[in-house]
C-alpha positions as MATLAB code, in Angstrom:
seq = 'XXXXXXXXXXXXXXXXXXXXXXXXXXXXXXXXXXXXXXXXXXXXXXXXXXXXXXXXXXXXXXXXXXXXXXXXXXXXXXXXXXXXXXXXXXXXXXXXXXXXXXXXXXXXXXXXXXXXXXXXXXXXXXXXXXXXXXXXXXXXXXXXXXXXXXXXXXXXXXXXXXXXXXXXXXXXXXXXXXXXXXXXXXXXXXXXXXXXXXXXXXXXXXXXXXXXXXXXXXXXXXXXXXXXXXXXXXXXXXXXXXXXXXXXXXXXXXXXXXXXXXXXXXXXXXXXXXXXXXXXXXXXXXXXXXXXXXXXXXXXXXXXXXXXXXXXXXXXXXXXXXXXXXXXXXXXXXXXXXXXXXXXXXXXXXXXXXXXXXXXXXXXXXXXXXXXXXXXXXXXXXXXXXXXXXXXXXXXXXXXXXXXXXXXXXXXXXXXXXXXXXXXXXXXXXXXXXXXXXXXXXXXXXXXXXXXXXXXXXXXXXXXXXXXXXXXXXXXXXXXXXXXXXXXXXXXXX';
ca = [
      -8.199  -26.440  -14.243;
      -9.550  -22.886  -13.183;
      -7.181  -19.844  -13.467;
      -7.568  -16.790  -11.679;
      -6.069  -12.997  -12.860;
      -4.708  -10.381  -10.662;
      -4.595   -6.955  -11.696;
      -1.907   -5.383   -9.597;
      -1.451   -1.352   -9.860;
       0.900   -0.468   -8.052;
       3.027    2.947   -7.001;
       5.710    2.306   -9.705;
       4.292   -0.040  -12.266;
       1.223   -2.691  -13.979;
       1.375   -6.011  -13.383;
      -1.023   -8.725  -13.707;
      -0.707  -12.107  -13.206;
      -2.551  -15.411  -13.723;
      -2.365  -18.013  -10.871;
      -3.695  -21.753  -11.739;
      -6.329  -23.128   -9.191;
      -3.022  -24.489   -7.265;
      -1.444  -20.920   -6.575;
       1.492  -21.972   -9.407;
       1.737  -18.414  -11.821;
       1.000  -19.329  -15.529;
       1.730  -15.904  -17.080;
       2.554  -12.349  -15.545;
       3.761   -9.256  -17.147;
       4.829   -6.014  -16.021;
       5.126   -2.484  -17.236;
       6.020    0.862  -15.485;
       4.220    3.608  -15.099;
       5.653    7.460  -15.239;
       6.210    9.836  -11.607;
       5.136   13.183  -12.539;
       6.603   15.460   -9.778;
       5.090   19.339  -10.596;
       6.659   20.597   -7.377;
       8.361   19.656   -4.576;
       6.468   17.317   -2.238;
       3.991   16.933   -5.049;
       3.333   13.673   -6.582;
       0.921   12.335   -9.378;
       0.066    9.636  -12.225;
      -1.613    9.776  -15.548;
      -4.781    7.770  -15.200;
      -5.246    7.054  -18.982;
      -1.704    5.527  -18.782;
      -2.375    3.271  -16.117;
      -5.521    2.070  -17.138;
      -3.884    1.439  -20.902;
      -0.832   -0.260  -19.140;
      -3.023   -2.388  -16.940;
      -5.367   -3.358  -19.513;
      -2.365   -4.571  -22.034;
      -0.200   -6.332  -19.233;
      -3.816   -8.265  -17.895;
      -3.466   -9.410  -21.825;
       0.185  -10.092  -22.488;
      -0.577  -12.579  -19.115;
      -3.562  -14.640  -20.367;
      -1.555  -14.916  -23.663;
       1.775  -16.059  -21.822;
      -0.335  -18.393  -19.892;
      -1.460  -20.119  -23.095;
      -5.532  -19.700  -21.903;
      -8.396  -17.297  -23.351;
     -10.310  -15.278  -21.003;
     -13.299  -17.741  -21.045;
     -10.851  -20.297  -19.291;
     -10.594  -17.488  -16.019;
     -12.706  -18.121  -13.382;
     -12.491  -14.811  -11.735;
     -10.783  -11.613  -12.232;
      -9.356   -9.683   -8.911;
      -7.986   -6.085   -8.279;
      -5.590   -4.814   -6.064;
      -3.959   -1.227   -5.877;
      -2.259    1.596   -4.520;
      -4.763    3.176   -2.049;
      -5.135    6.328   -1.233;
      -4.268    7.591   -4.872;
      -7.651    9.116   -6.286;
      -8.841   10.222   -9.440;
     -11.802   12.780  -10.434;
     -13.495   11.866  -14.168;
     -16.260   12.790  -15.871;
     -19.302   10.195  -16.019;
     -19.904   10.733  -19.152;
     -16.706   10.866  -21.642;
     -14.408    8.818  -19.027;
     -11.815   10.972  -19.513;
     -10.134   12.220  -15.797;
     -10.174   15.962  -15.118;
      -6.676   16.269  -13.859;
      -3.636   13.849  -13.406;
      -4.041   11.585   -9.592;
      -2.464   12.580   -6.606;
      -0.589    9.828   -5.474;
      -0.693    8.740   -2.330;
       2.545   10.176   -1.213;
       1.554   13.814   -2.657;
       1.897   15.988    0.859;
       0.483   18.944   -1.067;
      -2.543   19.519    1.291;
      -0.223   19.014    4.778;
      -1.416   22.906    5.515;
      -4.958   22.158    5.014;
      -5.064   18.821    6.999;
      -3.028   20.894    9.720;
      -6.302   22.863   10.236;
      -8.608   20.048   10.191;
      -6.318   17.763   12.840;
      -7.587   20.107   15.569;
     -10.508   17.868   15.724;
      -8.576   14.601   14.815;
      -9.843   12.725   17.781;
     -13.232   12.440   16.570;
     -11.979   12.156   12.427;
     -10.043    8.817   14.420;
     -13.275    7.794   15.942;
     -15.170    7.887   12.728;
     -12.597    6.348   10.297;
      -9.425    4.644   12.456;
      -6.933    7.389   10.643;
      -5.081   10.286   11.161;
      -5.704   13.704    9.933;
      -2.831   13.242    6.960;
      -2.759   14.377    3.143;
      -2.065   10.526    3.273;
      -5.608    9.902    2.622;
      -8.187   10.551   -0.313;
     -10.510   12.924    1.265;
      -8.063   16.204    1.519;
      -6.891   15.086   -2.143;
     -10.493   14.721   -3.183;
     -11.116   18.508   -1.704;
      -7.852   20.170   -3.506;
      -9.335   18.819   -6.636;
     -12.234   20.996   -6.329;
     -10.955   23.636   -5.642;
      -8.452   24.035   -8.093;
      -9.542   22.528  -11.155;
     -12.281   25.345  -12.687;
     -15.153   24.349  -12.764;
     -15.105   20.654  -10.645;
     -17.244   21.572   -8.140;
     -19.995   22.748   -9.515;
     -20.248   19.789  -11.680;
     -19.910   17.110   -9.143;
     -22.346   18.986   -7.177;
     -24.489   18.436  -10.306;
     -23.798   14.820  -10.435;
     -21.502   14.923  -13.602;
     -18.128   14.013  -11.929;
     -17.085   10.091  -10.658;
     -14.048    9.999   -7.955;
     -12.295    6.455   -7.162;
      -9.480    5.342   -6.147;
      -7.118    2.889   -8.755;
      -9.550    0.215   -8.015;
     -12.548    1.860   -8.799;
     -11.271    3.659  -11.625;
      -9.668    0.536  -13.130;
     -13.570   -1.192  -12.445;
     -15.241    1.697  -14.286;
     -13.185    1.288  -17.315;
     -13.198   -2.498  -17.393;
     -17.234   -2.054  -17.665;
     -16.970    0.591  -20.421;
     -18.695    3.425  -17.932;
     -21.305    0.851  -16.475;
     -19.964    0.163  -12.891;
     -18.744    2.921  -10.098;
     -18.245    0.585   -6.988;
     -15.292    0.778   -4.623;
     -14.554   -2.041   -2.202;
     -14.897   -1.950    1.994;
     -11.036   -1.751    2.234;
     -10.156    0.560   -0.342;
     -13.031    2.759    1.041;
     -11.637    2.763    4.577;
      -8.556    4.648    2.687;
     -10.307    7.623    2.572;
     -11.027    9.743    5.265;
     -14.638    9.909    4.211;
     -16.158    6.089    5.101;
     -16.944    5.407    8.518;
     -15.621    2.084    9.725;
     -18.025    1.274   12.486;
     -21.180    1.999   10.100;
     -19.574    0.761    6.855;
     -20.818    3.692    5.163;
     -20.252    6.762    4.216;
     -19.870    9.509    6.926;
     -22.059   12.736    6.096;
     -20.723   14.779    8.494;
     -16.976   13.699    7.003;
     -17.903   14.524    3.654;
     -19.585   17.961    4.673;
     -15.743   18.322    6.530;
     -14.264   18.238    3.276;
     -16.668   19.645    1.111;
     -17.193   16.235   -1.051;
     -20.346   16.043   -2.881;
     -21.859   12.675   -2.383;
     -22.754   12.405   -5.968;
     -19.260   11.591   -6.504;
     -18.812    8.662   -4.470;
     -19.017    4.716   -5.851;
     -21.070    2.626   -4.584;
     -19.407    0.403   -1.920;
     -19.255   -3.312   -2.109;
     -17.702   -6.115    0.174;
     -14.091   -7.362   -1.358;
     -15.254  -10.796   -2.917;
     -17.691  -11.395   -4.979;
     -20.347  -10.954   -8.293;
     -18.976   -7.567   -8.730;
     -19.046   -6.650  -12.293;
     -18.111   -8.324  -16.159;
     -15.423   -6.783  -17.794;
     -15.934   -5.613  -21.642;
     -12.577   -4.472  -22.607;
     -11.461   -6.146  -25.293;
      -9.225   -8.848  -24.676;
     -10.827   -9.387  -21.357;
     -14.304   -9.732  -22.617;
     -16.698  -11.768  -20.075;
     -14.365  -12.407  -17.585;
     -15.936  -12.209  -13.999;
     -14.678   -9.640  -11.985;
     -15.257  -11.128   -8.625;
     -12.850   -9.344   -6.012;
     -11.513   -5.493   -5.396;
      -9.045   -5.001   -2.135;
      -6.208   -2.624   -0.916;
      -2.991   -3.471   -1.636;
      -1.494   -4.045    2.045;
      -4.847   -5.669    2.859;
      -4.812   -8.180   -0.158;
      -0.940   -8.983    0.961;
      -2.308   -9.987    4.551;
      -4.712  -11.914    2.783;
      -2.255  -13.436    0.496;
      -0.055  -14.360    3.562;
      -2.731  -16.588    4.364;
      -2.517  -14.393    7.714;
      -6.332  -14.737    7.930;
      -6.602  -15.359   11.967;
      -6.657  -12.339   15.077;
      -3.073  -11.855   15.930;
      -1.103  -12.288   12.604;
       1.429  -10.215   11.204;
       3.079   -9.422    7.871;
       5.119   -6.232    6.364;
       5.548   -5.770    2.391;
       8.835   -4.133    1.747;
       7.250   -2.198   -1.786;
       7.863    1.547   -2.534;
       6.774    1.982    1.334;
       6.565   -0.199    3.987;
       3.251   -1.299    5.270;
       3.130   -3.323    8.673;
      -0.487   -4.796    9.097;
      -2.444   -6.891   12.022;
      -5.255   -8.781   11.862;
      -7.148   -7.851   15.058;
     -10.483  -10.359   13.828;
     -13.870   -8.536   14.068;
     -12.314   -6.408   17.008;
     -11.970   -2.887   15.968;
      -8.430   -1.904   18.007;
      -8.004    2.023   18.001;
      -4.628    3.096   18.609;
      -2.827    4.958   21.176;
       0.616    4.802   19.339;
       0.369    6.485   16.308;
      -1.473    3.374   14.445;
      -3.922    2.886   12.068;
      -7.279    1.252   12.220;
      -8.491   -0.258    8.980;
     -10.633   -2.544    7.366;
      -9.043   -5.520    6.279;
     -11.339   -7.070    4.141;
     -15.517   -7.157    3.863;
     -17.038  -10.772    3.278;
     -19.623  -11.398    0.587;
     -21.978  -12.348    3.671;
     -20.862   -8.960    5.087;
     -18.822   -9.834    7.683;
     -15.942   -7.426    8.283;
     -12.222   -8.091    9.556;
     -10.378   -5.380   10.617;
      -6.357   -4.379   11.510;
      -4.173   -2.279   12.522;
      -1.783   -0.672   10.456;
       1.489    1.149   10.133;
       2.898    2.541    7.455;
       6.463    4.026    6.026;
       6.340    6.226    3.320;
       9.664    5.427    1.724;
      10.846    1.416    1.761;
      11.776    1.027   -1.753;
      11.783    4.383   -2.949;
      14.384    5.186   -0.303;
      16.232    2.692   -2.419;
      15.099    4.691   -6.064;
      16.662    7.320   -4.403;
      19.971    6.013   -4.106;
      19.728    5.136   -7.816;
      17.882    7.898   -9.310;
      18.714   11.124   -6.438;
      22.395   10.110   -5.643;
      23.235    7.964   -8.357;
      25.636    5.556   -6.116;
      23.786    2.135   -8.016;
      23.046    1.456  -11.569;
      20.060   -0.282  -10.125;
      18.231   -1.464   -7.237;
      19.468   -4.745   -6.662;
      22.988   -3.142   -6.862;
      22.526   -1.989   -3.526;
      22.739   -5.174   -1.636;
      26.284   -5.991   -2.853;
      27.114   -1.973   -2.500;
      25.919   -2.566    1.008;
      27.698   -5.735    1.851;
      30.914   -4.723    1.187;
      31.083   -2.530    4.462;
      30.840   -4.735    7.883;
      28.693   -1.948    9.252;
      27.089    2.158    8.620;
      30.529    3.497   10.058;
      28.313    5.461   12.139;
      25.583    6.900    9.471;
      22.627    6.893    9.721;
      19.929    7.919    7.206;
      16.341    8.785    7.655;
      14.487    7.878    5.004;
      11.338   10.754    5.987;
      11.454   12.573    1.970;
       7.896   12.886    2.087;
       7.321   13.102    5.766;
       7.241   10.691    8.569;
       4.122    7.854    8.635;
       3.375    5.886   11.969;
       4.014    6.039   14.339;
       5.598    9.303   14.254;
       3.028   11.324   11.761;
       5.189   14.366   10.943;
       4.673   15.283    7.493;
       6.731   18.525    8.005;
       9.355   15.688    8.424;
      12.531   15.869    6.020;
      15.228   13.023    5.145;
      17.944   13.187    6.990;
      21.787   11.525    6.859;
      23.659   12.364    9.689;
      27.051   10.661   11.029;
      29.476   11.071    7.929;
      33.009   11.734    8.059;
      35.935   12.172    5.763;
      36.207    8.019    5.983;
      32.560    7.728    4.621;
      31.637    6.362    1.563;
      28.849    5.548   -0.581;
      28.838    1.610    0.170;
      28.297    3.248    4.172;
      25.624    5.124    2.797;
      23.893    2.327    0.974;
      24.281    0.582    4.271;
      22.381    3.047    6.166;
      19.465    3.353    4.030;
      18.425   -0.298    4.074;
      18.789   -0.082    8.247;
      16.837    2.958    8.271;
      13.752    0.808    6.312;
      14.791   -1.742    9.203;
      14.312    0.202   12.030;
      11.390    2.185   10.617;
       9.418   -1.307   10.481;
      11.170   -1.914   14.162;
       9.269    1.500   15.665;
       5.876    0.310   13.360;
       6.126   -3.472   15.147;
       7.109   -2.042   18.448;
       3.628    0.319   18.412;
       1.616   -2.509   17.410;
       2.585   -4.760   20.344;
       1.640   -1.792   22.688;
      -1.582   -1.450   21.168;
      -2.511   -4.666   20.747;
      -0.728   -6.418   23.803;
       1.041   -9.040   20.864;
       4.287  -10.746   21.603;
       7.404  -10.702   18.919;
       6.880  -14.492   17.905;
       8.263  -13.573   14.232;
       7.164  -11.803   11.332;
       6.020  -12.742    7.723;
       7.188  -10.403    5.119;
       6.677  -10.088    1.109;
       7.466   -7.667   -1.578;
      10.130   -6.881   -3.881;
      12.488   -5.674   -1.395;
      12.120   -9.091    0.720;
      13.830  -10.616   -1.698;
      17.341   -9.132   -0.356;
      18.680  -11.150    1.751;
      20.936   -8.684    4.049;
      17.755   -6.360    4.459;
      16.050   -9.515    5.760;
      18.649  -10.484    8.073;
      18.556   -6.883    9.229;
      15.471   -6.580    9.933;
      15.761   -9.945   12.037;
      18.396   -8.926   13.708;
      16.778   -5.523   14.643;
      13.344   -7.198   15.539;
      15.334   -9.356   17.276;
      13.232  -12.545   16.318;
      12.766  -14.788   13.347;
      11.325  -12.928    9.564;
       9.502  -15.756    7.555;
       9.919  -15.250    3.903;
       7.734  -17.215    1.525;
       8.666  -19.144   -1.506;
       6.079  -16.611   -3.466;
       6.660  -13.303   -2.836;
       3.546  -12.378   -5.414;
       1.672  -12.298   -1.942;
      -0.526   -8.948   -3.043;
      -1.279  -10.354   -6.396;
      -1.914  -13.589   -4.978;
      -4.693  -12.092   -2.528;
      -6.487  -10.455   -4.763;
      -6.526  -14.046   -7.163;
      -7.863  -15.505   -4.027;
     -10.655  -13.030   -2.917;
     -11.847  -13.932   -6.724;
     -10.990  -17.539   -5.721;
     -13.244  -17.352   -3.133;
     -16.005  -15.384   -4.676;
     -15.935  -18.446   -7.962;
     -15.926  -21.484   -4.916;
     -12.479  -22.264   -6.018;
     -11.336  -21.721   -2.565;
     -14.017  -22.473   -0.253;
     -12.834  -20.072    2.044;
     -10.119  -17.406    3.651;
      -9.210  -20.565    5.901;
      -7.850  -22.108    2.331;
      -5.356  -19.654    1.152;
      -3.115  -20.797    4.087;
      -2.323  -24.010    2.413;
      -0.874  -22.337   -0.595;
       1.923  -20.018    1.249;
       5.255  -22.009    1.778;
       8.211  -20.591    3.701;
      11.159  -20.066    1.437;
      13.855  -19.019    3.971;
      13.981  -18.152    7.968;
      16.074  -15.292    9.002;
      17.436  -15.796   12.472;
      18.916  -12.524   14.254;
      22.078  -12.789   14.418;
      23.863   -9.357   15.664;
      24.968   -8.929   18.851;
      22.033   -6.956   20.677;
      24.066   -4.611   22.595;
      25.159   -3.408   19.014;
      21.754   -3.360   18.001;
      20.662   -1.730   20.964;
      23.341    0.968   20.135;
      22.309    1.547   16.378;
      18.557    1.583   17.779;
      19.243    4.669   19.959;
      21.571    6.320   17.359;
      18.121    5.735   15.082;
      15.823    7.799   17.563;
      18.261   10.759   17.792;
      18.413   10.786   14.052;
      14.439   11.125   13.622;
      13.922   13.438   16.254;
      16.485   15.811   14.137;
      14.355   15.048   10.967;
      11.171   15.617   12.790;
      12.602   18.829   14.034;
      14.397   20.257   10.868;
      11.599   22.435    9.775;
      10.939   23.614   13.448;
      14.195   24.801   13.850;
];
């Protein structure tokens, strides 16, 4: 029997997991990882933590799978992208905390450089945004004393989770980044698969910094962390592009959305690069060992789950996040509210990071199960404008869409989002879809799968969600929805 591991750092925790050659999980484990919020619309991680969280929970999941790590075939990352870290080569230790991928601290900055986003688009398939690595990257260096002068002098390594994770699981001796993860950045040029000189002239990033960038599957490195010792690392991808993969949505013209701390809608266009005219992304998918390079299109929203945190953590209306589902159902409908969920910004297709969260509609007669209510249509409709983009773009029809994550797991925001789609929302019976594609680029990379072609025959359907709502009703909610974001969009301006 070969087993695989997944290493899966995410926004808000660790996790790894070991699948058995027949996608079943043996052993997975879990711990969180601390927000650090210095200001407002600031957000970062502790590096040292995560890689000391990931490391033990990779561990705890060989040991609860009863194997050693000589019995796993191949070891594969995933991660939040986006998120990047600055270390030095030599000591390992990180020169400042991440930025996160939802940090909007360098919106001013990327407001300058969007006059020429047309040709940034061109180059890399995204939008001028503090989304992305490369503004992150810059801020870096120009705040922490003394960080440009020594990556200029070849002392300094920046990654994102994957890379950094890759570096430590060598002890120093590998700085790669994957195709995908490197198409996350603002800096890599999607048409060339390499780095763009005049992009990282643009943001004044030294190319001694960068990794080396390598296809998603794999000989990629050997791990010598203890614990892990000898076990093949054979496969490195994105997040949202390892849950497309784990979807088994491997053909031109599939679809799936992972309800996580934000919502990420992504479809696989083939070799075809597909650049936007609706406020999309274009990204690479995934890089072949061979070379050969798929590519999507992507939307994202910045707050699925969170928006959900927030309720628990910001409001305090839930004890936790499941909570809200029963909270939720015990109101027939939002009583007319309607909540925005843009608290760091708007993502596709509107790209507003001056954006603020909005809840509009309350009156004396609302209450906090209406408000619970509206947040969990608000992630519904975002995804609706994100799917409604895509078929513009891409000329797709709405023949149903697959969906994973933790937040697919509740059943009303599932029928929601059916019933707002208006077509069916195909949940699997594993909703470890991210984990699961990373396990299978390593699969592929050890010839335990043969090929992407395989990973379909591993994803089940657990449950169809049929719309249901009236559509006139739905139509009504949907254009109460667009006069709430255009307020949120507006707030600042006004």
């Amino acid at each position: 029997m070969a087993y695989l591991l997944a290493l899966d750092e995410g926004t808000t925790s660790c996790r790894a997991i070991v699948f058995d050659e027949n996608a079943r999980i043996c052993g997975l484990a879990q711990q969180p990882i601390e927000q650090h919020f210095p200001q407002p619309g600031w957000v970062e991680h502790d590096a040292i933590e995560i890689r000391d969280r990931q490391f033990d929970v990779a561990r705890q999941a060989i040991a609860q799978a009863g194997i050693v790590a000589a019995d796993v075939a191949g070891l594969g990352i995933t991660n939040q992208r986006e998120t990047v870290v600055i270390w030095d080569r030599a000591t390992g230790e990180p020169i400042h905390r991440a930025i996160v991928w939802q940090d909007r601290r360098t919106a001013d900055f990327m407001a300058r450089i969007g006059q020429d986003e047309t040709d940034l688009n061109a180059r890399t398939g995204l939008r001028a945004d503090p989304y992305f690595s490369a503004s992150k990257l810059h801020w870096l260096l120009e705040h922490v004393p003394g960080a440009r002068a020594a990556a200029e002098a070849g002392q300094l390594a920046m990654g994102t989770i994957e890379c950094w994770l890759l570096f430590c699981l060598t002890g120093g001796g590998v700085h790669a980044t994957d195709a995908s993860n490197a198409s996350r950045t603002l800096l890599f040029n999607i048409e060339q698969m390499a780095w763009d000189e005049t992009l990282l002239e643009r943001f004044g990033v030294p190319a001694a910094m960068l990794p080396q960038v390598v296809p998603c599957w794999g000989d990629i490195a050997t791990a010598s962390v203890e614990g892990l010792e000898g076990i093949a690392i054979r496969g490195m991808i994105g997040d949202q592009q390892a849950a497309l993969l784990g979807q088994g949505a491997v053909q031109g013209g599939q679809a799936k959305t992972t309800y996580g701390t934000g919502c990420f809608l992504l479809l696989n266009t083939g070799e075809k690069i597909v650049h936007s005219q609706n406020g999309l992304l274009t990204t690479v998918a995934w890089q072949a060992a061979q070379g050969q390079v798929c590519y999507a299109l992507e939307g994202s929203v910045f707050m699925g789950g969170a928006t959900v945190q927030w309720l628990r953590d910001g409001l305090g209306i839930i004890d936790s996040a499941q909570a809200v589902n029963e909270l939720a159902a015990s109101v027939p409908d939002t009583g007319g509210v309607v909540l925005v969920p843009a608290f760091v910004g708007l993502g596709a297709p509107h790209w507003n990071s001056g954006a603020r969260g909005a809840l509009l509609g309350m009156t004396r007669g609302t209450t906090d199960a209406h408000i619970a209510r509206a947040a969990l249509e608000g992630v519904a409709c975002s995804v609706h404008d994100l799917l409604e983009a895509m078929e513009a773009d891409a000329g797709i029809e709405r023949r149903g869409l697959r969906v994973d994550g933790g937040a697919s797991a509740s059943d009303l925001l599932m029928q929601m989002q059916a019933d707002v789609l208006g077509t069916k929302v195909f949940r699997p019976a594993m909703l470890e879809t991210t984990a699961f594609g990373a396990a299978s680029a390593a699969a592929i990379a050890a010839g335990v799968f043969d090929s992407p072609a395989d990973i379909g025959q591993h994803v089940s359907i657990e449950h169809e969600f049929e719309p249901a709502q009236d559509r006139e009703r739905v139509d009504t909610a949907l254009k109460r929805w667009r006069r709430a974001v255009h307020r949120a969009r507006t707030l600042e301006e006004d």
